[in-house]
Structures are given as structure tokens and as C-alpha cells.
C-alpha positions as CSV (number, residue, x, y, z in Angstrom):
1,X,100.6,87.5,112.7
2,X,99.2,91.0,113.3
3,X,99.7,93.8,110.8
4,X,101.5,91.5,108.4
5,X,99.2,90.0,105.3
6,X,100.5,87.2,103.1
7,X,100.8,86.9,99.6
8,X,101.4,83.7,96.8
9,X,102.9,85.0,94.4
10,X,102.7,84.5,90.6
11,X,104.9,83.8,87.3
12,X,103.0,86.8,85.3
13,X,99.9,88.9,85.3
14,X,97.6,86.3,84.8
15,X,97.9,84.7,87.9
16,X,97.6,80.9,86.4
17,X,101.1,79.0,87.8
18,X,102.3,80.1,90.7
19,X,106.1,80.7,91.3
20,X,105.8,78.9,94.4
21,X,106.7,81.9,96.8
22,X,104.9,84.0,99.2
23,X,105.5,87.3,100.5
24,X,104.8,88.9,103.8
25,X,103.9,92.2,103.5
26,X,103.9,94.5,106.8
27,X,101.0,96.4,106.3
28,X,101.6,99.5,108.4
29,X,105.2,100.4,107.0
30,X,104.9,101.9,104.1
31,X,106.4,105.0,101.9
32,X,105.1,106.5,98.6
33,X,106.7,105.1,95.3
34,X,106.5,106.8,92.3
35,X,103.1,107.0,90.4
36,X,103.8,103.9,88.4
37,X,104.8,101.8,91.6
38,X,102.0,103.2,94.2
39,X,102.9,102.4,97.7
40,X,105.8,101.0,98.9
41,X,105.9,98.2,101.6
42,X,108.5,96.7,103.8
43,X,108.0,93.1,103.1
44,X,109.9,89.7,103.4
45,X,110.9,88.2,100.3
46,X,112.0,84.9,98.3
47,X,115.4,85.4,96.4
48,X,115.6,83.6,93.5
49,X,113.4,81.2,91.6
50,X,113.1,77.7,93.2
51,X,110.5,76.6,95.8
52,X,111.6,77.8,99.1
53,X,114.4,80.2,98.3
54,X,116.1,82.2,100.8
55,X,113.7,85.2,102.3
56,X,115.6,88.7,102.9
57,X,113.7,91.8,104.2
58,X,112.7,94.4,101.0
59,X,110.4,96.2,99.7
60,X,107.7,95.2,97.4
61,X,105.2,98.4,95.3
62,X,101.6,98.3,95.0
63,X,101.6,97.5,92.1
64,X,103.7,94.5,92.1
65,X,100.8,92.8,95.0
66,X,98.0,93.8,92.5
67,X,99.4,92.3,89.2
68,X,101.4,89.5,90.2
69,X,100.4,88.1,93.7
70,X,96.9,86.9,95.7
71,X,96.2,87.2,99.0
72,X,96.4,83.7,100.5
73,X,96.3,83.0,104.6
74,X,99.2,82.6,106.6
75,X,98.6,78.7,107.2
76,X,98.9,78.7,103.3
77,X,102.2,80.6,102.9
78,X,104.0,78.8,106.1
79,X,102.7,75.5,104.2
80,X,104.4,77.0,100.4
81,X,107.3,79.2,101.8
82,X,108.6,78.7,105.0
83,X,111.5,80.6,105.0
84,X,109.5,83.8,104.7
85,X,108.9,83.0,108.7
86,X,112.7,82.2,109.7
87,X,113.2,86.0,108.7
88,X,109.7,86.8,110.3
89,X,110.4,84.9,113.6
90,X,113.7,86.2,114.3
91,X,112.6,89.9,114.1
């Protein structure tokens, strides 16, 4: 999907277990956060914490994709999450 990256995201900082979610990230809409929170993206999002959760449009900082999530390929999140795309395909 073009101008949209994917990312897994993980249970804390050091990225060892997965929470089992991704997050698509659309790369050209974006607003500046505070200093703490660096850039601000629109992003799809899981809500909640079970494999799969519902996805919702959000936003998601900088910060957040640097700490707690690693950029993974779309086959990848559409294989972990795939109700990221049910939000994706129906915008």
C-alpha cells in the first residue's frame, strides 16, 4: 500500500514478545507533537489487548514507533492483524 508503512508492535521497550498487533502508519500525514512525543502520525490502530482486536483510525508519536514497535512488511501485518486492513480497505 503506497505511503502507508507497517509496524508489529511490542509489550515494552525491549522489543522481546510481541503484543500481537500491528499498526499502519500513513507516512505523509503528520503534525508536530510535543518534544517528548516527536511527530505525530495518522495511523490505524488495535484497541485493546488480544490478538486481532478491533482497528480504529488514531494517531500514534514518534516516539511510540521507535521504543515499542519494528517495522515489519505488509504481508507480515495482514498475516498478524488483519483488522488493521478492514479499516484500511474501506477508506
Amino acid at each position: 500500500m503506497t505511503g502507508i508503512r507497517f509496524y508489529e508492535q511490542f509489550k515494552d521497550e525491549q522489543q522481546g514478545e510481541s503484543a500481537g498487533k500491528a499498526v499502519a502508519v500513513y507516512i505523509r500525514k503528520w503534525r508536530e507533537g510535543s518534544e517528548e512525543q516527536g511527530r505525530l502520525f495518522d495511523a490505524v490502530v488495535g484497541l485493546g489487548g488480544p490478538p486481532n482486536p478491533p482497528a480504529v483510525l488514531s494517531t500514534v508519536s514518534e516516539r511510540h514507533l521507535q521504543k515499542k514497535c519494528r517495522l515489519i512488511s505488509e504481508t507480515r501485518a495482514r498475516q498478524m492483524h488483519p483488522n488493521i486492513f478492514r479499516v484500511l480497505d474501506a477508506r
